[in-house]
N, C-alpha and C positions, 0 to 999 in steps of 0.2 A: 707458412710455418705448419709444421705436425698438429691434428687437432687437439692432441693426448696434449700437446705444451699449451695450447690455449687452455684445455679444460681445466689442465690444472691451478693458472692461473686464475680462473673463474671462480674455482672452488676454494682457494686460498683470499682472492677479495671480497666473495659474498660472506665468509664467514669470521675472518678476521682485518679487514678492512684492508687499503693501500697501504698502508704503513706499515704490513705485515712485511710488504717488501720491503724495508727497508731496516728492518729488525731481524737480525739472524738469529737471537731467540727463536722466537716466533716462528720464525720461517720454518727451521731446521725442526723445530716440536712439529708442527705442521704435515711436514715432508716426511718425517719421520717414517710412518707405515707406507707410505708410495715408496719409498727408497727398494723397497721388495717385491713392490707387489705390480698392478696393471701399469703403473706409471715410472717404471723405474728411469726408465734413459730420461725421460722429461722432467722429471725430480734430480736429476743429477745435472743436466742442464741449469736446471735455475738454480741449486745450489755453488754452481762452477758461479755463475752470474754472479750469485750474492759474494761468494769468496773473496772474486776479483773488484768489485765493488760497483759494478755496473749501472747499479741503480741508483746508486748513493752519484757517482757522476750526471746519470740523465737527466735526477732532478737537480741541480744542484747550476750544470751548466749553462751558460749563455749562448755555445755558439753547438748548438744541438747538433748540427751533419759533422761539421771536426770532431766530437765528442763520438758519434756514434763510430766515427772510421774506427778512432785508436781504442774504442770498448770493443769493439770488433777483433781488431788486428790482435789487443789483450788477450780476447778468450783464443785465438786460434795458436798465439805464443805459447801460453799456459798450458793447454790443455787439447793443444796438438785437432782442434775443431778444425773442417773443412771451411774455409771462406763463406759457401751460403751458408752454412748453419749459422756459426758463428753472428754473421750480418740475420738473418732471421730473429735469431734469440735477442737480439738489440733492439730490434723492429719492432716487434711484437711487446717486449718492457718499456718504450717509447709509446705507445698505443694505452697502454692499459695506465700509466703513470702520467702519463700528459695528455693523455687523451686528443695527440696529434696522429693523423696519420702519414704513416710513412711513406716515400717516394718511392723504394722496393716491392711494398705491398701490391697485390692485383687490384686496380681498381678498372672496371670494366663495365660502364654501363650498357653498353650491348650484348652482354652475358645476362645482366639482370635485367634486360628488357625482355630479354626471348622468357625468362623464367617467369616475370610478371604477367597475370593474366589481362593485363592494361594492353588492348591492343597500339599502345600512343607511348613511346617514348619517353621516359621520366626527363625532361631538361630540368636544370637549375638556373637561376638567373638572378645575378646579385639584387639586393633590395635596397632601395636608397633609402628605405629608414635605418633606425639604429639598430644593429642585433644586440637584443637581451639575453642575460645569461640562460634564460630557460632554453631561448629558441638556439644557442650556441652547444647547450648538451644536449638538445636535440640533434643536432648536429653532427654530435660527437657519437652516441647512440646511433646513427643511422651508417657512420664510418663502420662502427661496430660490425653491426648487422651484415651489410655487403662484404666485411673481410671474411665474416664468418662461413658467407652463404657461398661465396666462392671458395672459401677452403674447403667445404664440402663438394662440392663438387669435384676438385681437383684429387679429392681422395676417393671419390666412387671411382673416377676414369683410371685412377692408377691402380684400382683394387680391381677394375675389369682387364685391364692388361697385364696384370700378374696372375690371375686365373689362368686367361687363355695363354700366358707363355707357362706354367708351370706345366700345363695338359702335353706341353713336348719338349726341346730340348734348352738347357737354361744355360748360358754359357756370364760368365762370372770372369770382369778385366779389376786384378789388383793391382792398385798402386804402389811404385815403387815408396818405399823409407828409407831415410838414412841418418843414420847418428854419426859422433864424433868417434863412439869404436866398435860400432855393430851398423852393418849395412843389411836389409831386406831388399832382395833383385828378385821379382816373382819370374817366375819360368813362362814362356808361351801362353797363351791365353787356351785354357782348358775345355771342351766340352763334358758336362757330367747329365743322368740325369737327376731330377730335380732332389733338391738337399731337405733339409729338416728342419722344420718351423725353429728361427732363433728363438724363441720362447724355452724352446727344449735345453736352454743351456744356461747358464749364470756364467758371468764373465770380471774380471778386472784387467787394468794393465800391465802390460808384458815389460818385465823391468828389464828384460834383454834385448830387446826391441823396439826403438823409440818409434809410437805411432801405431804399435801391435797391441792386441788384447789375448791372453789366456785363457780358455776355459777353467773354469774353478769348480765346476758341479753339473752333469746331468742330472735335469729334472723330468727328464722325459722316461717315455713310456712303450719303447719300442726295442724290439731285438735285435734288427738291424737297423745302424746307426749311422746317418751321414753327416758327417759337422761340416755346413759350411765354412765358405772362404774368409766370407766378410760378415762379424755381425754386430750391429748399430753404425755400420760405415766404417767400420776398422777390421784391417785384417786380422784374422786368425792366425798369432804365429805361435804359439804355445798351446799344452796341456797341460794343466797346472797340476800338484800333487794332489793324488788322489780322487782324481776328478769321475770314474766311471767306477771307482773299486767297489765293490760286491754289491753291484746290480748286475741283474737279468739279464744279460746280450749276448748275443752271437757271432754278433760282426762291426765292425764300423769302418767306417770310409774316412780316412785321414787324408783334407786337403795339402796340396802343394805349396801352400803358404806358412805349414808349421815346421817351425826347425828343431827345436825338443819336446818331447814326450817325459815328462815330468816323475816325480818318486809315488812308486807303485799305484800309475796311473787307473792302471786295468786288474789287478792284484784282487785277486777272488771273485772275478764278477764271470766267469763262464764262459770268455769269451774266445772263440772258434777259429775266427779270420778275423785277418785285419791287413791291411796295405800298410806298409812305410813308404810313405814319396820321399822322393831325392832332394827333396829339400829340409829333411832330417838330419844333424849332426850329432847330434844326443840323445842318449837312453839312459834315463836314469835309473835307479837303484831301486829293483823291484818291483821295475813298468808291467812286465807282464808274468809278475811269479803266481804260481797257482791255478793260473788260464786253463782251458781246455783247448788250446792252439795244436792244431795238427801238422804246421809246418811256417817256417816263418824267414823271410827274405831279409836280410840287412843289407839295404844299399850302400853303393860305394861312396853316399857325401859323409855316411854316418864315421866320425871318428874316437868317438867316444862309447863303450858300454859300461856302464858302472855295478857293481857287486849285486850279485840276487837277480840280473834283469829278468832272465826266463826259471828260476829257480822252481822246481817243483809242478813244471809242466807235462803230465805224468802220460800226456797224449803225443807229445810234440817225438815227430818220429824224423823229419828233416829241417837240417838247418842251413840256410846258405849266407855267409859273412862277407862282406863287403871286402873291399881293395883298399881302405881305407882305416881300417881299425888297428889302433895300434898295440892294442893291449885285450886280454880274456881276466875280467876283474874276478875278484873273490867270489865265489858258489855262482859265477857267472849261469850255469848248466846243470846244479846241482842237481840230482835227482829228475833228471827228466829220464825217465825208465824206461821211455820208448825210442830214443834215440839210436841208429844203429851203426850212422859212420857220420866224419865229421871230417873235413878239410880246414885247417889253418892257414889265413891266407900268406903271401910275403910281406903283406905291413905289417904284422903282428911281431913284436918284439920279445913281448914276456904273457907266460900264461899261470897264472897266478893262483894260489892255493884253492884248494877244493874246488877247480873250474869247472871239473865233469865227474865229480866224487860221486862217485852210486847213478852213474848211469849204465843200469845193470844188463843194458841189450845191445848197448854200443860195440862191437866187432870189429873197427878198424879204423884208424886214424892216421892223417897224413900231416904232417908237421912242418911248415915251411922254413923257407932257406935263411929268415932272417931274426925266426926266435933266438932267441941269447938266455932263455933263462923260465924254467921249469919250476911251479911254487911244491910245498909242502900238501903230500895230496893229492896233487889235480885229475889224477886217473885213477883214485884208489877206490877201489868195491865196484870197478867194471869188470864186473866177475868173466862176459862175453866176450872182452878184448882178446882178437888171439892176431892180431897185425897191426905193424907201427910204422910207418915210411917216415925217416930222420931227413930231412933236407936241406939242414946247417947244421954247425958247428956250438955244443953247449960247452962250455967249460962246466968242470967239476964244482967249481966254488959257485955259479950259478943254476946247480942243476941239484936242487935238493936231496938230501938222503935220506927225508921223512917217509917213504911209500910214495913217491909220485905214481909210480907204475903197479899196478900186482905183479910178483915175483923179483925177479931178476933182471930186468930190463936196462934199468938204469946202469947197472955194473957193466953188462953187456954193451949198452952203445958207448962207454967213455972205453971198451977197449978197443969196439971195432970202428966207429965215427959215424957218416953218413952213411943212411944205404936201408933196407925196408930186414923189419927183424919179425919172427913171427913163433906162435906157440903152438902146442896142443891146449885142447880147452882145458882148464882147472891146472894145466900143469903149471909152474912156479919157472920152468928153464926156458928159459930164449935164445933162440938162435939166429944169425947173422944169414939172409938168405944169397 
């Protein structure tokens, strides 16, 4: 088990005895300040414990190993735990409550031999007098110790093999999840190099993804940003709302395990680059408005942009849209003043008021075959527009008559239909080329 979940066991029965555990008062006042702070995941661990009543079972039953399977099986039901853990966290509440040691646990006297300066072997050897209580918690006490001394250990070794693999390439296998109406299929096993201390990030669960967790807050302190895949053993498949907005960054690396990017994720924080993996299908409303983005890919899984995403990216000078988007939502582009041409793909159905309203250096735009409908606005104060390529069919009733265009444009394509129409600058008359 984690040493963080022993200590804090240790730290909760030195100071309010065993019964703490078994008091969710207690407990919870207890846990309280770890819930945030060095102890979080192992605070939340024994509170899942306490929830489900795990302790309240260990003490309580008669046939301890059936008891531990289905306190086991329980927390991995509930709260979506990997099998060791789960069995761990029962282990270790069995240990400190009953003062048995468990059959999972390492017990390894030829580990504590080599560490003993006894050049001789510790044996045990039943004694045919009576064991007395004292010499029985000695007993218990010496369990103790050897769990302890080899859970250290086991944490130096895996702390020197996470040095030397961080020093080169880290390659990160996520597990498939699947719910009853959202499935997570991670893509091929990635190589990167190495990602960002999970410390760098506060997390909860992904209510879109059963078995995923969100980001909810960088707490870090870097400009360029790489969020891991996995952190505390569950994937990364969200960015929760407002998770980076107005800090200091430049860039971050968005693993292939997130599938949305959350409401005004990045929204004032300065940020330059960023990747969307293909395994993004959402962009919520005002992910990256304000940025200092100089160009930005929307892949083809993404089917969704919602109103304001890139609004007011006053840098953002290319933009390329997925095969997949079905719609350009409200001020989707508003004001990105350095945009200068734009392609609408053939998914894109309707392009929605004020899409690209005052983007004042945009100079030409191509319309695909399968828009049907043009909002109030959506090209209006692109004072640079002087070409338009129509590639379907708008009706009149679906094709606004609030200024979707500067000038004339609009009147012009419902006489001429399909086909690329173009202006002199600042002049108001278009013409069918």
């Amino acid at each position: 088990m984690d040493k963080g979940f022993i200590d804090i066991l240790q730290k909760l029965t030195a100071e309010q005895g065993k019964e703490a555990l078994l008091n969710p008062v207690k407990c919870k006042a207890f846990l309280a300040d770890y819930t945030k702070g060095e102890y979080k995941k192992e605070s939340r661990l024994l509170l899942q414990a306490l929830e489900t009543g795990v302790q309240k079972e260990i003490i309580t039953t008669q046939e301890l190993e059936i008891c531990k399977k289905q306190q086991a099986r329980l927390l991995q039901d509930e709260y979506f735990l990997a099998a060791e853990i789960a069995s761990d966290v029962v282990d270790t509440l069995v240990l400190f409550l009953r003062g048995e040691t468990p059959k999972t646990l390492p017990q390894t006297p030829q580990i504590i031999t080599q560490l003993s300066p006894s050049p001789t072997p510790i044996v045990q050897t039943p004694s045919p007098n009576k064991v007395t209580p004292h010499q029985e918690e000695d007993h218990t006490t010496h369990n103790i110790i050897i769990f302890i001394g080899v859970t250290l250990l086991l944490i130096l070794i895996i702390k020197f093999v996470n040095y030397e693999t961080n020093t080169k390439k880290i390659t990160y296998d996520v597990n498939a999840y699947t719910s009853d109406t959202n499935t997570y299929t991670p893509s091929d096993v990635n190589t990167h190099t190495a990602y960002d201390s999970e410390s760098d990030f506060e997390v909860d669960w992904d209510t879109n993804v059963k078995g995923g967790v969100k980001i909810t807050k960088y707490v870090g302190a870097k400009w360029d940003v790489r969020i891991p895949p996995n952190i505390q053993d569950y994937p990364v498949t969200g960015i929760g709302n407002g998770a980076f907005a107005t800090w200091t960054i430049k860039s971050v690396t968005i693993p292939d395990s997130v599938t949305k990017i959350g409401w005004e994720v990045f929204a004032g924080s300065g940020l330059i680059s960023v990747n969307i993996p293909d395994s993004v299908t959402e962009i919520e409303a005002g992910a990256f408005g304000g940025t200092n983005l100089t160009s930005i890919t929307i892949p083809d899984s993404v089917t969704i942009i919602r109103n304001s995403a890139f609004q007011g990216c006053v840098n953002l000078t290319k933009v390329t849209i997925g095969n997949s988007v079905t719609s350009i939502d409200d001020y989707t582009f508003i004001s990105c003043t350095s945009l200068t041409s734009i392609t609408i793909p053939d998914s894109v159905k309707s392009i929605n008021r004020f899409a690209f309203h005052a983007c004042t250096s945009l100079t030409n735009v191509t319309i695909g075959n399968n828009v049907i409908s043009i909002g109030d606005m959506a090209f209006r104060y692109c004072t640079s527009l002087t070409s338009v390529t129509f590639q379907g069919k708008i009706s009149s009733k679906n094709f606004s008559d609030n200024f979707p265009f500067p000038g004339d444009l609009r009147d012009k394509y419902l006489a001429g239909g399909i086909g690329t129409y173009k202006r002199f600058f600042t002049n108001t008359t278009w013409l069918k080329q």
